[in-house]
C-alpha positions in Angstrom: 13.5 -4.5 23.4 12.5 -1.2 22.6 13.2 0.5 18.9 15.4 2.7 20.4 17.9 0.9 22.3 17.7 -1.8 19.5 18.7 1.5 17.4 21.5 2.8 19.8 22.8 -0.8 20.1 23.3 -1.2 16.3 24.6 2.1 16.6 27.2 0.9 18.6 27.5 -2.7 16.9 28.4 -0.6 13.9 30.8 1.9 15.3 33.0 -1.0 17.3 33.3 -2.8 13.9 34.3 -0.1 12.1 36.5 1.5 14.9 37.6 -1.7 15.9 38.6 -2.7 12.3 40.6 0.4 11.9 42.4 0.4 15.0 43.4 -2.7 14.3 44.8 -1.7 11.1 46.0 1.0 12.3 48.3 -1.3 15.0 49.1 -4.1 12.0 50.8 -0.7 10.6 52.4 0.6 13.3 54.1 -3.4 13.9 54.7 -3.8 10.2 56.5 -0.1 10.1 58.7 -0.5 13.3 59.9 -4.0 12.7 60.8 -3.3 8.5 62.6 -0.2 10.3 64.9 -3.0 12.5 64.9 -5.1 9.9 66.7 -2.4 7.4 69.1 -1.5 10.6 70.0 -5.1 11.1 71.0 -5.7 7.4 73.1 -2.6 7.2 74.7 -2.9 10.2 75.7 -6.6 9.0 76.8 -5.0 5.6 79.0 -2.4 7.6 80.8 -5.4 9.3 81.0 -7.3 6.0 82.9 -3.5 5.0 85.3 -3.7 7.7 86.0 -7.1 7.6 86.7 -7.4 4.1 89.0 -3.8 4.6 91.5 -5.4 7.0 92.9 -7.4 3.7 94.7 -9.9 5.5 95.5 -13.5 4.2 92.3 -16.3 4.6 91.7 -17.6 6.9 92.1 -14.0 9.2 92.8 -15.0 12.5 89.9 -13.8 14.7 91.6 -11.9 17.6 93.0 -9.6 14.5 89.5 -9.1 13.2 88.3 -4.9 14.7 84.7 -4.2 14.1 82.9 -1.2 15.3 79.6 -1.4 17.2 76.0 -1.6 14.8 74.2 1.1 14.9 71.0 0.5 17.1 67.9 -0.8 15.3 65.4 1.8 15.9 67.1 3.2 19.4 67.1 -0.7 20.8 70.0 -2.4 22.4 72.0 -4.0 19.6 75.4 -6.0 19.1 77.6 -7.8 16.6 78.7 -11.2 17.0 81.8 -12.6 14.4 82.3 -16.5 15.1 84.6 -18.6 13.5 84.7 -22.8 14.4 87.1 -23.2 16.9 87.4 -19.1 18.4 86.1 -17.3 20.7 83.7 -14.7 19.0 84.1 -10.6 18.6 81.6 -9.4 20.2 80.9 -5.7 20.0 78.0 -3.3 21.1 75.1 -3.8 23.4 76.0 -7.3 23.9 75.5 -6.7 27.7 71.8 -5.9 27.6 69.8 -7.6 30.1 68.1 -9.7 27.2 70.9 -9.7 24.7 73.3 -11.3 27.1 70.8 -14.2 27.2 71.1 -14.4 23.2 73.2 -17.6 21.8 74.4 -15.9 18.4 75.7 -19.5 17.4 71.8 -20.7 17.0 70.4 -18.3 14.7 69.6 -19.7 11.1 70.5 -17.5 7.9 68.7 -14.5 7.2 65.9 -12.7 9.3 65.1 -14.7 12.5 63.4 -14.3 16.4 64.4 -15.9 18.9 62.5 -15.8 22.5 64.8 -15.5 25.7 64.0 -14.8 28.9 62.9 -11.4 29.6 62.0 -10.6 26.1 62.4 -10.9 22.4 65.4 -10.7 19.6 65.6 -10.1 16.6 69.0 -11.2 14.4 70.1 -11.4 10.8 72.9 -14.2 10.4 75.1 -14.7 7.3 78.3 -16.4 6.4 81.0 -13.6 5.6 82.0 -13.8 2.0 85.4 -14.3 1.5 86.3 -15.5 5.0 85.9 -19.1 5.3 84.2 -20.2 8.1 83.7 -16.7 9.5 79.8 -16.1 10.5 78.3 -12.6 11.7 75.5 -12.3 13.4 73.8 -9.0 14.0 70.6 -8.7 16.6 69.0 -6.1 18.7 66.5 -6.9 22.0 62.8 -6.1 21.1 61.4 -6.5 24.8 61.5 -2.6 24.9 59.6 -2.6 21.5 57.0 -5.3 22.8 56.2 -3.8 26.2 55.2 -0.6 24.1 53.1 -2.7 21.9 51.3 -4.0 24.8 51.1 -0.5 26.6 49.8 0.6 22.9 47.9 -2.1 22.9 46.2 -1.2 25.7 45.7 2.4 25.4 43.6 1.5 22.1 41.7 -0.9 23.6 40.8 1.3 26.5 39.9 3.9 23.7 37.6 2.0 22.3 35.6 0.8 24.2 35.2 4.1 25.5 34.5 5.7 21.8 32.0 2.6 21.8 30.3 3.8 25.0 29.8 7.3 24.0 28.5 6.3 20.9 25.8 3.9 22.3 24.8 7.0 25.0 25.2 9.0 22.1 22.7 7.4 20.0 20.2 6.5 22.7 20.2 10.2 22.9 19.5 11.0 19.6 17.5 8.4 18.7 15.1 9.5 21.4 14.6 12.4 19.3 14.2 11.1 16.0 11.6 8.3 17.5 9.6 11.6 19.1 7.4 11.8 16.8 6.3 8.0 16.8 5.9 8.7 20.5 3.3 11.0 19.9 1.5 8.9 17.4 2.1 6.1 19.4 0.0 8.5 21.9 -2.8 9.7 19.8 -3.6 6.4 18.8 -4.3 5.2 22.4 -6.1 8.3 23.2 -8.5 7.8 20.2 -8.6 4.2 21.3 -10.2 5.2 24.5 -11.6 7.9 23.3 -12.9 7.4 19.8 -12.0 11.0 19.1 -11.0 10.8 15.6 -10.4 14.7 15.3 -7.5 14.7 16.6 -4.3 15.4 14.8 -0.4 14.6 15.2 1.8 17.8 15.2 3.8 17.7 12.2 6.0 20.5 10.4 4.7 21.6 7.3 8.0 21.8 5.7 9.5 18.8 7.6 10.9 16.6 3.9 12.0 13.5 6.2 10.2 10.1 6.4 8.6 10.5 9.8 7.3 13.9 8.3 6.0 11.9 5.7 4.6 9.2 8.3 3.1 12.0 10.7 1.1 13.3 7.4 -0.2 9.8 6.3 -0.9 9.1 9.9 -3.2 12.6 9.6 -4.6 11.8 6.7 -5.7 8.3 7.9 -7.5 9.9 10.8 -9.2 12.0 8.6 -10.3 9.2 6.5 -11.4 7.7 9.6 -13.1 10.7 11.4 -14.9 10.7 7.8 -16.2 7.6 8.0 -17.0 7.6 11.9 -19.4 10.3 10.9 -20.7 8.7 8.4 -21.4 5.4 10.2 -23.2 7.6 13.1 -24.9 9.6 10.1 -25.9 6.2 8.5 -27.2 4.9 11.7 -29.1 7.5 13.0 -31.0 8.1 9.1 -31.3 4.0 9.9 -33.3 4.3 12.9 -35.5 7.1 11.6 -36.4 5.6 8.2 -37.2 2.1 10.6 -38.9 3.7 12.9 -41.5 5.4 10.8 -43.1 2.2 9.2 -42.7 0.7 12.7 -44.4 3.4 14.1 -47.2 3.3 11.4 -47.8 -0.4 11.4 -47.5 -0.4 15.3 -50.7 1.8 15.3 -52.8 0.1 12.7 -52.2 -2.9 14.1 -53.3 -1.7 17.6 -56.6 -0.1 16.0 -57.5 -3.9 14.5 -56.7 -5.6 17.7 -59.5 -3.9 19.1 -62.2 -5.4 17.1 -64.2 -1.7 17.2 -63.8 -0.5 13.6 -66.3 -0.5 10.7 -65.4 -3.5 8.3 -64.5 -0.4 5.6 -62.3 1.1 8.1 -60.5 -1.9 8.9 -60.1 -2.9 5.3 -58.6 0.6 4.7 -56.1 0.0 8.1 -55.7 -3.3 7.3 -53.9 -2.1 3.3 -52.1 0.5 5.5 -50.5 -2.0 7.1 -49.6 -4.0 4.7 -47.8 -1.0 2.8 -46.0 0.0 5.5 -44.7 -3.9 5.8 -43.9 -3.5 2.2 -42.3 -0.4 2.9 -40.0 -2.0 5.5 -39.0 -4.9 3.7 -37.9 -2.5 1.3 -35.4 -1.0 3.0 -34.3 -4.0 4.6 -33.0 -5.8 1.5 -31.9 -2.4 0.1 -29.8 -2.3 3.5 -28.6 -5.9 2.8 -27.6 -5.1 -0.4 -25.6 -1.7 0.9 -24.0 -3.7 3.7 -22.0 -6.2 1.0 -21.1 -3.8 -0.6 -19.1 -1.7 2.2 -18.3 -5.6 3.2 -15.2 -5.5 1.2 -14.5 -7.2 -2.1 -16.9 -9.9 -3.2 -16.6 -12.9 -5.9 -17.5 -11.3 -9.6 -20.0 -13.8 -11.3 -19.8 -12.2 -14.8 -21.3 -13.4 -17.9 -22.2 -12.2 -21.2 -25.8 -10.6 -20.7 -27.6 -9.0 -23.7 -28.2 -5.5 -21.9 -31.5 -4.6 -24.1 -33.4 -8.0 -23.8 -33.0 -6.4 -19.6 -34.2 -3.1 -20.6 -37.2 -4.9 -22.4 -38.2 -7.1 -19.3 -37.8 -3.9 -16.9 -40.4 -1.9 -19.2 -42.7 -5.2 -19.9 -43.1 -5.0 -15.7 -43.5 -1.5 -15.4 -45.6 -0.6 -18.3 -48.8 -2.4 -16.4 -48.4 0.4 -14.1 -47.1 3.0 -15.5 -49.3 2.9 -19.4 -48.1 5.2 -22.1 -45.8 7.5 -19.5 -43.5 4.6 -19.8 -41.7 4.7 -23.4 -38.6 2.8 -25.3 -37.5 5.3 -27.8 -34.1 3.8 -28.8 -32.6 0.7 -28.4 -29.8 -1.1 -30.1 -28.7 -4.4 -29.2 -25.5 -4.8 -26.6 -23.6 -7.2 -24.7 -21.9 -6.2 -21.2 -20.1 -8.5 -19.2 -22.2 -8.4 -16.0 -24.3 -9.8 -13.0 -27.5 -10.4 -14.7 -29.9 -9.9 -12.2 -28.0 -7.0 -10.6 -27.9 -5.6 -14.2 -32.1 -5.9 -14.0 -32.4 -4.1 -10.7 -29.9 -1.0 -11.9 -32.8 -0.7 -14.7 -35.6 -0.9 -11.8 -34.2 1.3 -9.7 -33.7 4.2 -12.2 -36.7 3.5 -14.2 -39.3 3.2 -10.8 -36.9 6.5 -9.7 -38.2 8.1 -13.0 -41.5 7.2 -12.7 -42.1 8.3 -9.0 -41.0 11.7 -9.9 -42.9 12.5 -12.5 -46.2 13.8 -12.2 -49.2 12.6 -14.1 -48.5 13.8 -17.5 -45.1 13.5 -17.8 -43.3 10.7 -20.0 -40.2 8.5 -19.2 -38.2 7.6 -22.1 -35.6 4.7 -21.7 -32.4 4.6 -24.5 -29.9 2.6 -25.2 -26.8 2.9 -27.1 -24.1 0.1 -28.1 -21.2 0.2 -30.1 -17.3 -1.7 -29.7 -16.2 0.0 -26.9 -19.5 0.6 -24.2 -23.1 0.9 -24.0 -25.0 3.7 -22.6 -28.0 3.3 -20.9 -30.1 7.0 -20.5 -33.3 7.0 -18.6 -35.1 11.0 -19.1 -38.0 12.3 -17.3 -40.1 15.1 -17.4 -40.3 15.0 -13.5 -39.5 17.8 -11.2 -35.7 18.4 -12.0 -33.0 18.2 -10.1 -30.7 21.2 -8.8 -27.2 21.2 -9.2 -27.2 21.0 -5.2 -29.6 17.6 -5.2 -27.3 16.1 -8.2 -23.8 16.2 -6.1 -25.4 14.7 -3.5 -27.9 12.5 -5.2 -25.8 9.4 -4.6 -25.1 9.7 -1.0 -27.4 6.9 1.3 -30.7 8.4 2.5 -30.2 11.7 0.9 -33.4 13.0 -0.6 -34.2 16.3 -2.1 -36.9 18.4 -0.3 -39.5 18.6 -3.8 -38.3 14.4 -3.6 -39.6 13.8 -0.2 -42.9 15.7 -0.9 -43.5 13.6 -4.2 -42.5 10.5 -2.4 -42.5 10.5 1.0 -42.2 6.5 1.4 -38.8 6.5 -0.6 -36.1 5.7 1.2 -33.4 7.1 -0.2 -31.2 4.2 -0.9 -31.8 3.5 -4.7 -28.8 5.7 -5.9 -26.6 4.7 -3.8 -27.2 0.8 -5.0 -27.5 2.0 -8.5 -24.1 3.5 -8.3 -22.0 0.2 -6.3 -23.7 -2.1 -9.2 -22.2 0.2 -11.7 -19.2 0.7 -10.1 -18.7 -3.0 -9.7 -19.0 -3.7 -13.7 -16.7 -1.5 -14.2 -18.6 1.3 -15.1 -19.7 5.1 -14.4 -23.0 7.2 -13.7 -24.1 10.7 -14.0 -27.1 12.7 -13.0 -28.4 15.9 -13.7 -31.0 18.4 -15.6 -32.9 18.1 -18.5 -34.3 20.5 -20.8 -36.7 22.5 -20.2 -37.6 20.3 -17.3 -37.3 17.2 -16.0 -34.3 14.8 -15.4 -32.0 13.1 -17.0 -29.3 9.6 -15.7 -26.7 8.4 -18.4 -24.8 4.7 -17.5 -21.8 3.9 -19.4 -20.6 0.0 -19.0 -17.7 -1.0 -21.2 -18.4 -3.7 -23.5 -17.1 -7.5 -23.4 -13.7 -7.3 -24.3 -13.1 -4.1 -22.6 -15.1 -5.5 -19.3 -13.3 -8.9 -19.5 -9.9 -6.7 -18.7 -11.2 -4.8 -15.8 -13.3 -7.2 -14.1 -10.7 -8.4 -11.5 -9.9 -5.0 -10.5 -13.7 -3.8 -10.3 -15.2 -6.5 -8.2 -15.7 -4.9 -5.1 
């Protein structure tokens, strides 16, 4: 069943129990009204003959065929009649007593007070009382109510009719509406399987700018979603294509050298010098294999936080105790206080690496890399400086985006892959911290990490894990 007849349907539910409800009131009323109206009637017409009766002033017992009454006024325009009985007499009867249903009426088994009795061809309603003052004397005042009842029913009727109506117009009515209102999930509905088929995340949902309602609202999330989408379509197609070029290259290279030693022809120097090739560019690939491992858990979603208290400069010292065979007096410690983070310990070790081998591959012969850090109660602040070849404003906002490489970067290094920033940032991001990139004076550049400390990480490490 669709939304919108479910929608016109309750529609309607609602309407016939709210119309039916009041209509029904509405007839309880009308009942209640009409027959407190006879009721009154009845009671002063009996009170009238009580009047009469009781201004004859003859001796008790009166003799009934000297008893005059006048005919009751009729209860609400109805037939009605007087009965006076007395054991032993005939009764005075006077008024409508020759009505088609009132003739049917025995006065002489009515109970006291307010009563109905059902004859045939209708209904009749009497109040019966003893005369005060006239022993033995009863009077019995009643009017036929078959005129009142058939109007009920035609009443009855009428509402019915009208209701059901009201409910059908109402049910056409809302299908109607509804089909507007539910319009604009039509068209989402729409642009959804079109981009299904498609894939054509540009496309938008027509939505009014000034439109305040909640399928506005709806039609604008829906937008935004598909530019969130389109976003990262592009980005997926970006990342793959930069995939296949950075694999092909080492393939391409190692492909050849290979070839050359398979034929046997080259000088044992030559070969040696092929045969190192190769096993660079195998280096190379491996590389930015496990660099793409380690990029696809992270866009994998969420993953289990194994934190534990890891002294942050005893890392520092092992990175620069690997590098320094390599890299001699370029490579320098210039400040280092001790700290605890709450972290990934080996991840923590390869965020060093990766900025410290970054450092070192941009900076010429010459130049010095210094490596700080910083600890006090709240965070500690890792700073790695070079006195490399800088980094534009341009190259720093992008610097953490996957393959991106600067155009003096790629001339330095062309075997970098432009992956380690992006890594460096997700293991940051993941204990809970923050990184920054940019210039350094006069030349040169300059990375600042800031990780929270124990007890602050201990509070944030459920909601950084990802």
């Amino acid at each position: 069943m669709s939304i919108r007849l479910r929608l016109a349907l309750w529609y309607g539910a609602l309407l016939a129990l709210v119309l039916g409800a009041t209509l029904a009131v509405a007839f309880a009323v009308h009942v209640g009204t009409h027959e407190s109206d006879v009721d009154a009637s009845l009671r002063g017409s009996w009170e009238h003959a009580v009047a009469e009766l009781d201004a004859v002033g003859m001796p008790m017992p009166m003799p009934m065929r000297l008893a005059t009454l006048t005919a009751p006024t009729q209860a609400a325009s109805a037939p009605t009649a007087t009965w006076l009985m007395s054991p032993g007499a005939a009764p005075v009867v006077v008024g409508d007593a020759n009505d088609a249903v009132l003739s049917r009426f025995d006065a002489s088994t009515v109970g006291d007070g307010l009563r109905d009795t059902s004859v045939a061809g209708g209904r009749v309603r009497a109040y019966a009382a003893d005369v005060p003052g006239l022993q033995g004397a009863r009077l019995v005042v009643a009017a036929s109510m078959s005129a009142f009842d058939a109007s009920l029913g035609s009443l009855g009727l009428i509402l019915a009719v009208m209701g059901v109506a009201g409910i059908a117009l109402a049910v056409t009515g809302g299908w109607a509406i509804s089909a507007g209102a539910l319009r604009p999930i039509a068209k989402m509905t729409e642009t959804a399987r079109a981009i299904a088929l498609s894939r054509g995340f540009a496309r938008r949902i027509e939505v009014r700018e000034d439109g305040r309602d909640e399928l506005s609202e709806l039609g604008h999330t829906f937008n935004h979603m598909l530019a969130s989408l389109d976003d990262a379509y592009r980005r997926q197609q970006r990342f793959v294509a930069d995939v296949s070029h950075e694999l092909r290259t080492p393939l391409t290279a190692l492909q050849g050298d290979l070839e050359l030693l398979a034929r046997g022809q080259l000088p044992p120097a030559e070969a040696a010098a092929t045969l190192a090739e190769a096993r660079q560019e195998t280096r190379r690939l491996a590389r930015l294999v496990d660099d793409l491992l380690v990029l696809a858990r992270a866009d994998s979603g969420p993953q289990p936080f194994a934190g534990k208290p890891v002294p942050l400069d005893e890392v520092v010292m092992e990175v620069f105790h690997e590098l320094r065979g390599q890299a001699g007096s370029r490579l320098q410690v210039v400040d280092l206080e001790a700290g605890v983070v709450l972290g990934e310990r080996d991840r923590l070790k390869q965020l060093v690496l990766i900025l410290t081998d970054n450092a070192l591959s941009y900076t010429p012969g010459g130049g010095t890399v210094l490596l700080s850090l910083r600890c006090d109660s709240s965070e500690s602040v890792l700073v790695v400086e070079d006195e490399g070849i800088g980094i534009s404003p341009q190259t720093a906002a992008r610097a953490f985006e996957r393959f991106y490489r600067g155009d003096e970067a790629q001339q330095l290094d062309p075997a970098g892959t432009g992956l380690g920033l992006s890594i460096a940032k997700w293991i940051v991001e993941r204990h809970g911290g923050s990184i920054a990139l940019g210039p350094r004076a006069p030349h040169g550049t300059v990375v600042a990490v800031r990780l929270p400390a124990v007890a602050q990480m201990e509070s944030k490490v459920v909601a950084t894990a990802a």
